[in-house]
SEZA-491809 format. One record per residue: residue number from 1; residue in one letter; chain; x, y, z of N, C-alpha, C, CB in turn. Coordinates in steps of 0.02 Angstrom, whole numbers, plus 50000, padded with zeros to 5 digits. Glycine has a CB too. Layout:
! residues N
<atom NUM,"a","A",<X,Y,Z>,<X,Y,Z>,<X,Y,Z>,<X,Y,Z>>,
...
***
This chain:
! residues 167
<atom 1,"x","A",<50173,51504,48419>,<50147,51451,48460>,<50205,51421,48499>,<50111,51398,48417>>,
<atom 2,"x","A",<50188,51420,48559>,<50252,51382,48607>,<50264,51329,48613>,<50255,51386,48666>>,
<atom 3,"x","A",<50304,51294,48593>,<50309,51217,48592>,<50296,51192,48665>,<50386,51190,48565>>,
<atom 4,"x","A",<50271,51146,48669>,<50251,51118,48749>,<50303,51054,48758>,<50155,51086,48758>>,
<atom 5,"x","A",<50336,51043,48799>,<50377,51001,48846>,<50345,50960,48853>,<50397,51019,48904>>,
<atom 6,"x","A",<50383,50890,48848>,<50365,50818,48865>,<50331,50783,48908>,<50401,50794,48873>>,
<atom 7,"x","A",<50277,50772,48899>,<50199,50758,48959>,<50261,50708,49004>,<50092,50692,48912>>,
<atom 8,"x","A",<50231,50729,49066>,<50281,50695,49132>,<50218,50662,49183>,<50339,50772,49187>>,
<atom 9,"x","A",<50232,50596,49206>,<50205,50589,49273>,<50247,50566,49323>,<50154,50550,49273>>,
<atom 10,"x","A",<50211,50615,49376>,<50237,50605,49437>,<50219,50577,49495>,<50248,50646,49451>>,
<atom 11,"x","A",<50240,50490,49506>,<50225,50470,49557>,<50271,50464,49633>,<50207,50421,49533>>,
<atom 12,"x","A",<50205,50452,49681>,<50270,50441,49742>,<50244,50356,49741>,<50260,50498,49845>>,
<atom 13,"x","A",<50315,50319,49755>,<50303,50259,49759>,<50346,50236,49826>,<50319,50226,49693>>,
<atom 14,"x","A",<50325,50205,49886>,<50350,50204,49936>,<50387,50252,49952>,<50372,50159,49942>>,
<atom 15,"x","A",<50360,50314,49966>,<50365,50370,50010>,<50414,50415,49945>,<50408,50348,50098>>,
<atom 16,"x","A",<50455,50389,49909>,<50501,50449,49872>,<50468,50452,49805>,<50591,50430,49862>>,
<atom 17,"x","A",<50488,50491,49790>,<50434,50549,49694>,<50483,50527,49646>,<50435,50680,49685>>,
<atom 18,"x","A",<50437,50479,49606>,<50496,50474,49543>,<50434,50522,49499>,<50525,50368,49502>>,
<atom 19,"x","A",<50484,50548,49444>,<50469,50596,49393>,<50473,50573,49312>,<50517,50651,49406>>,
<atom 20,"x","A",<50434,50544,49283>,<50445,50487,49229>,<50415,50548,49159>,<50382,50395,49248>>,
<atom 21,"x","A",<50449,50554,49104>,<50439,50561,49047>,<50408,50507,49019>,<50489,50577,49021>>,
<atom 22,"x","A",<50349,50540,48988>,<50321,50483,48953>,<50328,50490,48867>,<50241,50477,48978>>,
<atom 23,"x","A",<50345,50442,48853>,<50359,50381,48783>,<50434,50395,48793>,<50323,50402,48682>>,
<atom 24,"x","A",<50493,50417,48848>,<50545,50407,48852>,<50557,50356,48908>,<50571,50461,48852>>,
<atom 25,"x","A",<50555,50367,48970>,<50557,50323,49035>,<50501,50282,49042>,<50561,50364,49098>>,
<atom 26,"x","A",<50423,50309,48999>,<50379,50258,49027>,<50327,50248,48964>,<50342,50283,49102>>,
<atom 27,"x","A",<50312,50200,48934>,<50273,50204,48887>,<50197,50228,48909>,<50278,50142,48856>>,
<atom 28,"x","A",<50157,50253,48876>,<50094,50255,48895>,<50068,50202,48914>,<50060,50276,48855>>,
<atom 29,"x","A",<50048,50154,48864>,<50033,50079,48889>,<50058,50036,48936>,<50040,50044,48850>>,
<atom 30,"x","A",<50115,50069,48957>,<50136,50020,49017>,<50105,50008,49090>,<50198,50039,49031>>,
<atom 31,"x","A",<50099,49937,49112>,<50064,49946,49179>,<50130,49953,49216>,<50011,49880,49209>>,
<atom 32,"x","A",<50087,49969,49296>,<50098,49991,49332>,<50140,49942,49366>,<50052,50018,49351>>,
<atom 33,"x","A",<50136,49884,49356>,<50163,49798,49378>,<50238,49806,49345>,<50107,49715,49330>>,
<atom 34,"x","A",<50241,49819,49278>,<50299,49845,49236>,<50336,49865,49260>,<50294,49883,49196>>,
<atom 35,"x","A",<50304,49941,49280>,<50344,50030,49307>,<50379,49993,49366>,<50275,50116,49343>>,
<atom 36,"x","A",<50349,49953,49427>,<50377,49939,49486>,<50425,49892,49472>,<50332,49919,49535>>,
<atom 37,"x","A",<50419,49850,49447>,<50466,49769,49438>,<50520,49790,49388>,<50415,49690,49397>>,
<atom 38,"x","A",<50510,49817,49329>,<50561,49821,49296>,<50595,49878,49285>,<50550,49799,49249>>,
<atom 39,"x","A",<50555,49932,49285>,<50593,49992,49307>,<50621,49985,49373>,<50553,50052,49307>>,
<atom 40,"x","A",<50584,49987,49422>,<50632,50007,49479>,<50647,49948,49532>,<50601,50070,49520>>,
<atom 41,"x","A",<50646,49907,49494>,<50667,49845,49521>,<50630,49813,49559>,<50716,49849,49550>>,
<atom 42,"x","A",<50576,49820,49596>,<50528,49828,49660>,<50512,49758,49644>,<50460,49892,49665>>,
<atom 43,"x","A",<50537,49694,49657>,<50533,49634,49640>,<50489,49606,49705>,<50606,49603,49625>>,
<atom 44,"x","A",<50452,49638,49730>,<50401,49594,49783>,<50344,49608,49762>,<50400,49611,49861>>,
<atom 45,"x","A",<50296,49627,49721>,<50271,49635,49679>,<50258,49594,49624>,<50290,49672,49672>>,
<atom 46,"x","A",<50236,49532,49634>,<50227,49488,49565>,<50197,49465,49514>,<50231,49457,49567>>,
<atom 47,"x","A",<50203,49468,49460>,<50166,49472,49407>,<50150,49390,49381>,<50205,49519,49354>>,
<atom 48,"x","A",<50085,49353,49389>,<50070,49290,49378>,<50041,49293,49324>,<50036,49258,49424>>,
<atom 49,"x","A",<49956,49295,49331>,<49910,49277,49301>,<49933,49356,49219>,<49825,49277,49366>>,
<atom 50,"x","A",<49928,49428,49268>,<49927,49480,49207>,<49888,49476,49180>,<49967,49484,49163>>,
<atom 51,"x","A",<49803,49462,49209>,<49767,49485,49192>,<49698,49504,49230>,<49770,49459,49151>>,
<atom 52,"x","A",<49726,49516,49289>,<49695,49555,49356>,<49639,49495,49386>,<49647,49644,49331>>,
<atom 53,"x","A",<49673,49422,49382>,<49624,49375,49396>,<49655,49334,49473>,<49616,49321,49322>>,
<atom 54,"x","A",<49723,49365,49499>,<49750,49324,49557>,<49766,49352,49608>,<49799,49291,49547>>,
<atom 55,"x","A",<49802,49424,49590>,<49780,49487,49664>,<49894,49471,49673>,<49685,49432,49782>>,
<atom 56,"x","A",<49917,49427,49653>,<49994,49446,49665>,<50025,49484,49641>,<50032,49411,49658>>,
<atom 57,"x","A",<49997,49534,49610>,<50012,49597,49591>,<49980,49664,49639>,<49987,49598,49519>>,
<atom 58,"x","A",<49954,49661,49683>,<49917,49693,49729>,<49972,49758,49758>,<49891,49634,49788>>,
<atom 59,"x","A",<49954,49803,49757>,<49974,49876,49796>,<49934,49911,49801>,<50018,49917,49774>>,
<atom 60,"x","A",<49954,49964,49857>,<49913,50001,49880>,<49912,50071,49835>,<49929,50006,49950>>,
<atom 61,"x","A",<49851,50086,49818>,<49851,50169,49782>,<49822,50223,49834>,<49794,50174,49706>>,
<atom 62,"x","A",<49845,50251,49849>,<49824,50303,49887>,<49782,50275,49958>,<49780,50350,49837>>,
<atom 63,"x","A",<49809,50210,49962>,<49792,50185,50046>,<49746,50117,50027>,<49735,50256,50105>>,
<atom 64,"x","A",<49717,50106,49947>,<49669,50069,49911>,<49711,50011,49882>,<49631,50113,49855>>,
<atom 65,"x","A",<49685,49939,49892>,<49711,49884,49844>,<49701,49893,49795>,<49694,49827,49848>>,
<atom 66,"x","A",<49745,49886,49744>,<49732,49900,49658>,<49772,49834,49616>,<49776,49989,49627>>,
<atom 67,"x","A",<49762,49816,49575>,<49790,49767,49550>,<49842,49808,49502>,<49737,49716,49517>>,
<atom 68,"x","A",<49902,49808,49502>,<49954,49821,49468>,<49960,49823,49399>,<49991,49788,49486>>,
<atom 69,"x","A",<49945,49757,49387>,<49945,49734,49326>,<49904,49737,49293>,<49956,49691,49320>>,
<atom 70,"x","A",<49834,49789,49311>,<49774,49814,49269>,<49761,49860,49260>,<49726,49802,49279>>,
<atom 71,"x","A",<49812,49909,49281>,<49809,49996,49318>,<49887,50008,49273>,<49815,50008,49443>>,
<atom 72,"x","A",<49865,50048,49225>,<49912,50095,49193>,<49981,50124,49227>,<49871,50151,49180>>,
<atom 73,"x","A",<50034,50136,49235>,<50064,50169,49267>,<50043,50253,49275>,<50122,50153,49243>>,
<atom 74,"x","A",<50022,50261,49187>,<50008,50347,49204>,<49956,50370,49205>,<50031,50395,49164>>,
<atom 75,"x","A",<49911,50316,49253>,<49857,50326,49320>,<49862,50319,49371>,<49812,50297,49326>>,
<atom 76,"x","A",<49940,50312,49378>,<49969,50332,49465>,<49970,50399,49462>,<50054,50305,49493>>,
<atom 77,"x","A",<49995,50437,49401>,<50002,50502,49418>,<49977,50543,49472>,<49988,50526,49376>>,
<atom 78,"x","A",<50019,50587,49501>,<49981,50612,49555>,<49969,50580,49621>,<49926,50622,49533>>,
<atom 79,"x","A",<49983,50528,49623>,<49942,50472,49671>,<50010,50444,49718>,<49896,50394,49615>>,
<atom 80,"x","A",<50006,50398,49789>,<50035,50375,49818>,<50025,50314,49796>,<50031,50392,49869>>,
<atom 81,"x","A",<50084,50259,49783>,<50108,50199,49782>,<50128,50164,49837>,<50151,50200,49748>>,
<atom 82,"x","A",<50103,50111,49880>,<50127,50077,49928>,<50160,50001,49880>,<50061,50068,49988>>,
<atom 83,"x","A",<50221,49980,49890>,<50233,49912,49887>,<50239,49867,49937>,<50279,49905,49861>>,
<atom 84,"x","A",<50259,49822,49949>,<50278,49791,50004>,<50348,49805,50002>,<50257,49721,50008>>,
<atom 85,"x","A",<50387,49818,49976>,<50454,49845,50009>,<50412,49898,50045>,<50523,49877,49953>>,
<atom 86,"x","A",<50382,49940,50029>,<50371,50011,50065>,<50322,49989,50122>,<50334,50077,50012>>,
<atom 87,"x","A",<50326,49930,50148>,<50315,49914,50225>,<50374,49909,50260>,<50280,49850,50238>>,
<atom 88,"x","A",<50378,49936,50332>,<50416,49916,50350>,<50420,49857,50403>,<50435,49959,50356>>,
<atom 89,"x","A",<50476,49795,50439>,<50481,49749,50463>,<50477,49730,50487>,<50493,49735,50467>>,
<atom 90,"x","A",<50420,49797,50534>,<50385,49793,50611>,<50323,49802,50575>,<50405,49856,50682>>,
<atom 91,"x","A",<50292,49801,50519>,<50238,49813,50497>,<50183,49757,50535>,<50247,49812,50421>>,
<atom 92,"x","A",<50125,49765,50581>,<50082,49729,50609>,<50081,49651,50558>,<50011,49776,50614>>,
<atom 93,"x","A",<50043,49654,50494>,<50042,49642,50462>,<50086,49595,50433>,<50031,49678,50454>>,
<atom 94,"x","A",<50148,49626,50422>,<50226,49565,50401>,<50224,49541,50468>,<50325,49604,50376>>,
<atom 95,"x","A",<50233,49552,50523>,<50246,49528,50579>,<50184,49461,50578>,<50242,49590,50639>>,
<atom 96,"x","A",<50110,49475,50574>,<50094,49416,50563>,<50087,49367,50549>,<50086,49411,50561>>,
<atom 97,"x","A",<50114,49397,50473>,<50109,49340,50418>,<50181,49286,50454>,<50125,49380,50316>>,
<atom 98,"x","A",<50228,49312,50450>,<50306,49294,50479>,<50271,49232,50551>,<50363,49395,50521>>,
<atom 99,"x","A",<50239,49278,50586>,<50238,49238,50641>,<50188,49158,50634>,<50210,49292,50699>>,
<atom 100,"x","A",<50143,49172,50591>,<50104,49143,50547>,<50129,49088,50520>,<50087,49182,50503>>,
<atom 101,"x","A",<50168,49067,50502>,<50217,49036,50467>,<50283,49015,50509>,<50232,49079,50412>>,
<atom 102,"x","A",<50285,49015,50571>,<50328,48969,50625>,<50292,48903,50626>,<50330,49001,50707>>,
<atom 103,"x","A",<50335,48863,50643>,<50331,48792,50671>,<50268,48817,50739>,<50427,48756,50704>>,
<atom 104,"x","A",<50203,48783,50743>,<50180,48747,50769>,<50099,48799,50777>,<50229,48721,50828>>,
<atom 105,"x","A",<50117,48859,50693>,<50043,48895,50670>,<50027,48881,50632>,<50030,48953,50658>>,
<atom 106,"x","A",<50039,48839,50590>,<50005,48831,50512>,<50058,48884,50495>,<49906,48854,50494>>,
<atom 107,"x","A",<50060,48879,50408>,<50080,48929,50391>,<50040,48968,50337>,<50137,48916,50377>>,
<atom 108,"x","A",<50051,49030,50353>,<50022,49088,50289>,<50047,49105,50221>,<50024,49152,50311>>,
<atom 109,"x","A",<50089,49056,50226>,<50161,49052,50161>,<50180,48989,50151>,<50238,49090,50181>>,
<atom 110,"x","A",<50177,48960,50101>,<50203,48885,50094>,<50255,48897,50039>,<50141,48824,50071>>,
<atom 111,"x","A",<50247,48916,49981>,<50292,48940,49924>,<50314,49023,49948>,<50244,48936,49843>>,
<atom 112,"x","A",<50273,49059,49980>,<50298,49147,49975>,<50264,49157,49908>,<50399,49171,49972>>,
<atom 113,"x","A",<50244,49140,49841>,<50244,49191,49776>,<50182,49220,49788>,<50250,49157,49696>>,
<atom 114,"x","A",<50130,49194,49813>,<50063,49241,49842>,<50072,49323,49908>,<50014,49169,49892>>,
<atom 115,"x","A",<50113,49282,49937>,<50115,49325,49994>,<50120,49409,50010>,<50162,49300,50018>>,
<atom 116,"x","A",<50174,49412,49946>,<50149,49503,49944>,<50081,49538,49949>,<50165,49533,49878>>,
<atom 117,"x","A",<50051,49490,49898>,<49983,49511,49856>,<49936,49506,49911>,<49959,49460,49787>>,
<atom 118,"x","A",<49945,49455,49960>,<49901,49443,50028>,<49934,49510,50084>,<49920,49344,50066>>,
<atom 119,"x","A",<49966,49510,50075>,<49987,49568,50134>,<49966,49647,50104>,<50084,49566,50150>>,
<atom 120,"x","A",<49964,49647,50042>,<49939,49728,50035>,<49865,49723,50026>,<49973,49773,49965>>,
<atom 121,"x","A",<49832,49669,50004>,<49768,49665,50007>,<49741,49682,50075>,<49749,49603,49986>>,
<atom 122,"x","A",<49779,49630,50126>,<49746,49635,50203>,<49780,49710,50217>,<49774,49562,50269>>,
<atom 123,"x","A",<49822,49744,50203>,<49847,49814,50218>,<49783,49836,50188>,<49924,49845,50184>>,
<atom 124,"x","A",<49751,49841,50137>,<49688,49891,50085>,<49627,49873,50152>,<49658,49843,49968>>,
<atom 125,"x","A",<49616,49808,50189>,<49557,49773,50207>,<49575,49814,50296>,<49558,49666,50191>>,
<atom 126,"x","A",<49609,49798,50306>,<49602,49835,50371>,<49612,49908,50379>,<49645,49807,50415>>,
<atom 127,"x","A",<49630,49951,50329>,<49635,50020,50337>,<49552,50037,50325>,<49693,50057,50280>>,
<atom 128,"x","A",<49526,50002,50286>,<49452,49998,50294>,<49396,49977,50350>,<49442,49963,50252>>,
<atom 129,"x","A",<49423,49921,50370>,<49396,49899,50413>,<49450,49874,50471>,<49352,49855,50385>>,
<atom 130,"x","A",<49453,49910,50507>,<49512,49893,50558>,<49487,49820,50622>,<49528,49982,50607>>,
<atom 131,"x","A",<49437,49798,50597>,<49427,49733,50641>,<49352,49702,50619>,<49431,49754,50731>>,
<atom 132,"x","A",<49386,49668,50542>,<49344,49622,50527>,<49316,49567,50539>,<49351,49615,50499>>,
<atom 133,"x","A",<49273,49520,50536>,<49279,49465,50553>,<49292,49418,50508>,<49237,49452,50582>>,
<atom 134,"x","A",<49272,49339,50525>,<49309,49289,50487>,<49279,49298,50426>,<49308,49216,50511>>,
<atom 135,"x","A",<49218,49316,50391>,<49194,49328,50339>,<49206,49408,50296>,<49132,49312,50357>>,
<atom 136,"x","A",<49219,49458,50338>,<49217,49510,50301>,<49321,49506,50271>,<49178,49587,50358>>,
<atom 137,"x","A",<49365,49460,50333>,<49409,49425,50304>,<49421,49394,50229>,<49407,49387,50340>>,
<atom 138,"x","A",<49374,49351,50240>,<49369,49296,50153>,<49351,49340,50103>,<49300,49226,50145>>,
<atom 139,"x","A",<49287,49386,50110>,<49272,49416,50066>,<49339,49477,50042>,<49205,49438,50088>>,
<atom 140,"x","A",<49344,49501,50088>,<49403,49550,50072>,<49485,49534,50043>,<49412,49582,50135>>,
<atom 141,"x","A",<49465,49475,50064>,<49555,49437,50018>,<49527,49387,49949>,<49617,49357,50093>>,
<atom 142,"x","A",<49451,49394,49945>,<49421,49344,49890>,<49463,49355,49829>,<49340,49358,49872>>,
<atom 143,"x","A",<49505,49422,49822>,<49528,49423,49750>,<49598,49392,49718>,<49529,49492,49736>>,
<atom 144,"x","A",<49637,49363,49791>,<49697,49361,49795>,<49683,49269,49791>,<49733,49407,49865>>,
<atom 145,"x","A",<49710,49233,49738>,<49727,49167,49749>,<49803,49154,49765>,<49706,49129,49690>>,
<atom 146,"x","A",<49792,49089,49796>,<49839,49039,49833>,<49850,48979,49795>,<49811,49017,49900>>,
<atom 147,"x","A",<49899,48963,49769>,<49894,48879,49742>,<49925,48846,49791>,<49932,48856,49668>>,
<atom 148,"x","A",<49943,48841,49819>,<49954,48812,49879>,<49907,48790,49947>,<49992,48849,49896>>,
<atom 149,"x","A",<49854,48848,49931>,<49797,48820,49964>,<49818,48835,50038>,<49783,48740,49946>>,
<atom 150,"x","A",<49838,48895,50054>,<49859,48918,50125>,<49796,48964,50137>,<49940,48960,50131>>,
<atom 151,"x","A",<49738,48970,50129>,<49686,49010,50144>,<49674,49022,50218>,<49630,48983,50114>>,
<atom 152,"x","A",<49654,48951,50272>,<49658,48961,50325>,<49712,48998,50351>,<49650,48915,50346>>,
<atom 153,"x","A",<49762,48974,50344>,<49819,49010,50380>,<49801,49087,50373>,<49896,48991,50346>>,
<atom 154,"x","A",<49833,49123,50303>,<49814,49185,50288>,<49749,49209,50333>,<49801,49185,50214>>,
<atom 155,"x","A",<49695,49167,50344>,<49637,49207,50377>,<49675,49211,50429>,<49562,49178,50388>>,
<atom 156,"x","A",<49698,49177,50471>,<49720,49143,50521>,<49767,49213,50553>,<49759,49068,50496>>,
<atom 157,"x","A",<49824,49225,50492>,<49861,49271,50500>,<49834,49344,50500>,<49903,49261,50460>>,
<atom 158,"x","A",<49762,49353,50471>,<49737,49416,50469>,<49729,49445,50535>,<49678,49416,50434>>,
<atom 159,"x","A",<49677,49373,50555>,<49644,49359,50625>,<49684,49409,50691>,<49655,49268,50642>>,
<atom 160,"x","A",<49764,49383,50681>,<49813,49389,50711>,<49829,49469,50722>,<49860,49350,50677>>,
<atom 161,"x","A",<49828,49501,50673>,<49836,49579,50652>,<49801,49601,50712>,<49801,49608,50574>>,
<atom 162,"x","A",<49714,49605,50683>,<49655,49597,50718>,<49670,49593,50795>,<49619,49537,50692>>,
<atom 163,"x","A",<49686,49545,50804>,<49688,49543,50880>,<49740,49573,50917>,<49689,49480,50902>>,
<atom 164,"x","A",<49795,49569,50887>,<49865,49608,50908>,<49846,49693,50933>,<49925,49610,50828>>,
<atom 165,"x","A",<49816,49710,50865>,<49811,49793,50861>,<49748,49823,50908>,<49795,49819,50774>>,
<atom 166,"x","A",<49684,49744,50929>,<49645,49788,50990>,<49680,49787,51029>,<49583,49773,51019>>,
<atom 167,"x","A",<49730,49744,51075>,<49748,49718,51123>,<49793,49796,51161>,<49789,49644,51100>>,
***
């Protein structure tokens, strides 16, 4: 009988393939919120509530919002990982939120600790629907809370995407 080699998963997480041994590099039980933040440092990605009830753990799986922190790591296997590092700084999107948050728009950020989780959500909401309106907006960021209570803005800043990208 041939001994079999150490079950491996292989994810791509913002565009490059990490190759993880599992119960050595990655426990089975570990989420996926874990794998990014503390393995590989991916600190925009934040872990609040940890228990898939606030959306600041939000990334993209294979183009899909997923909550991080409720999703296994070795159920990325196979699969594409978006973070918000793995946007880049012309991203429609960051550009809104950013612009969103000048003196004399409201802002879409008052603290920042939501804001990842709002930007890959609205990344999951417009690859779906590339020009929602103000309601298919709310509903589609319904999972992501704010304590700060920047909701308008964020719509505000979606809005912005929206209009930028028919124009």
């Amino acid at each position: 009988m041939e001994k079999k080699g150490p079950d491996t998963a292989k994810i791509t997480i913002n565009g490059r393939v990490h190759e993880f041994c599992i119960g050595r590099d990655i426990e089975p039980s570990e989420t996926l919120s874990y794998l990014i933040r503390e393995r590989l440092g991916l600190t925009g990605t934040k872990i609040a509530c940890d228990q898939g009830a606030c959306g600041a753990c939000t990334v993209l799986l294979d183009g899909k919002a997923v909550l991080s922190c409720m999703t296994l790591a070795i159920e990325a296997d196979g699969h594409e990982v978006i973070t918000v590092e793995g946007l880049g700084d012309n991203d429609p999107v960051i550009r809104a939120f950013a612009e969103q948050s000048e003196p004399g728009y409201g802002t879409a950020m008052q603290c920042g600790f939501c804001t990842p989780g709002f930007v890959m959500a609205t990344k999951s909401l417009l690859n779906e629907n590339p020009s929602p309106d103000l309601s298919e907006i709310k509903q589609g960021l319904s999972g992501n809370l704010c304590r700060c209570g920047c909701y308008p803005a964020v719509a505000r800043a979606v809005e912005r995407v929206v209009e930028q990208e028919v124009k």
